[in-house]
C-alpha positions, 0 to 999 in steps of 0.5 A: 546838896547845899543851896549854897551861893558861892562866889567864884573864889579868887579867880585865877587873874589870867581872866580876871575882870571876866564878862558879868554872867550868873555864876550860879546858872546850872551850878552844882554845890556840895559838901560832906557836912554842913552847918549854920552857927546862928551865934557867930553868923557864919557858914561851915563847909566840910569835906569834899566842898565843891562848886561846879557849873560849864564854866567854873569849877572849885574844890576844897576840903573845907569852906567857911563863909562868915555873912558879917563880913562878907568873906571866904576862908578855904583850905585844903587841896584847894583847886579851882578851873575856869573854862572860857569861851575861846576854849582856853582855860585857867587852873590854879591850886594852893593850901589856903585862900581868902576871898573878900566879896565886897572889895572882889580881892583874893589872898591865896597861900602856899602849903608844902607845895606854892601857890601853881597857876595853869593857863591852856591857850585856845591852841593848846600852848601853856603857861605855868606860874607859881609863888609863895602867896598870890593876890588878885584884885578883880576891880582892878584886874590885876593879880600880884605874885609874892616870893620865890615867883617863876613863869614857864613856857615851853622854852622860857623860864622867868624867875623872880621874887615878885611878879604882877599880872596886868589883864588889860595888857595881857602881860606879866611885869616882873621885877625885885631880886634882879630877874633872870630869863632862861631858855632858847628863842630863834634857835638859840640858847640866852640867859638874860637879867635886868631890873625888870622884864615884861612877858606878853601873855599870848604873842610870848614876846618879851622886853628887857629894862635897864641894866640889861646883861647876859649871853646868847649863844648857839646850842650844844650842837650847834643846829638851830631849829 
């Protein structure tokens, strides 16, 4: 096992700007291999890197701390859960991440298949996203969601080519590519674009601006549930 401090690693901007606590308070770290270049100043993780503790968990395939400036490069079958106190938890998964200490930003990017986020409500609703490339801002709390973006309940679906999350307001602002919202609502069917939508994370409630077009109608058979 390697006495290996490791930062909680882009967390997932769904809890963003989380209580300050000590990460590393009953954290378990290990890798396969592990090696110091005293040369470059740098830390190598390789092989089953993961990082475990009652409220975090992350793995990888390989880790690499460069000490100068402060930063994470992880790749491969990167996964990362984080469990709260509510009992709802965060997951998300990627190719590559990036995470700067000092700044508190995260980069994550897309392999063969996007950047996927899982949020599981204390009452067991979900909600999926996923992008090509995500970036969260801890400081800030924001977390920004580039290409081919999509967000998913049980009956709604948003898609988009940008999206932001706001952790203050618990809500999603999605925009760029005319965004569309799919699904059924109050027992009926709709297909709604605008120039932007606002998702509310936890109510589900959602809001249309500008240039708002669509349809709304009843179901296939006619019964409203």
């Amino acid at each position: 096992m390697n006495k290996l401090i490791l930062p909680l690693l882009f967390l997932p901007a769904l809890c963003l700007a989380a209580e300050q606590e000590n990460f590393m308070m009953g954290s378990v770290v290990k890798s396969d291999k592990w090696k110091m270049d005293r040369t470059r100043d740098e830390e190598i993780f390789d092989g089953n890197v993961s990082f475990r503790n009652p409220h975090y968990t992350l793995t990888a395939d390989h880790a690499l701390y460069k000490r100068k400036d402060k930063s994470w490069d992880i790749s491969g079958s990167v996964y990362t859960l984080r469990r709260l106190d509510d009992g709802s938890q965060v997951e998300a998964y990627c190719h590559k991440a990036r995470y700067l200490e000092t700044d508190e930003t995260a980069f994550m990017e897309r392999g063969k298949l996007p950047v996927r986020m899982l949020y599981t409500g204390a009452d067991g609703k979900k909600l999926r996203g996923r992008s090509d490339r995500a970036r969260a801002e801890n400081k800030k709390g924001l977390m920004y969601f580039d290409d081919n973006f999509a967000l998913s309940t049980d009956n709604l679906d948003i898609y988009s080519r940008k999206g932001m999350y706001d952790n203050k307001e618990r809500s999603f602002l999605i925009e760029e590519s005319t965004p569309l919202a799919v699904g059924t609502r109050e027992g009926y069917n709709f297909a709604i674009n605008s120039e932007r939508i606002k998702f509310f994370r936890d109510s589900r409630d959602i809001k249309f601006y500008n240039n708002v077009s669509g349809w709304v109608k009843d179901p296939p058979d006619g019964v409203r549930k």
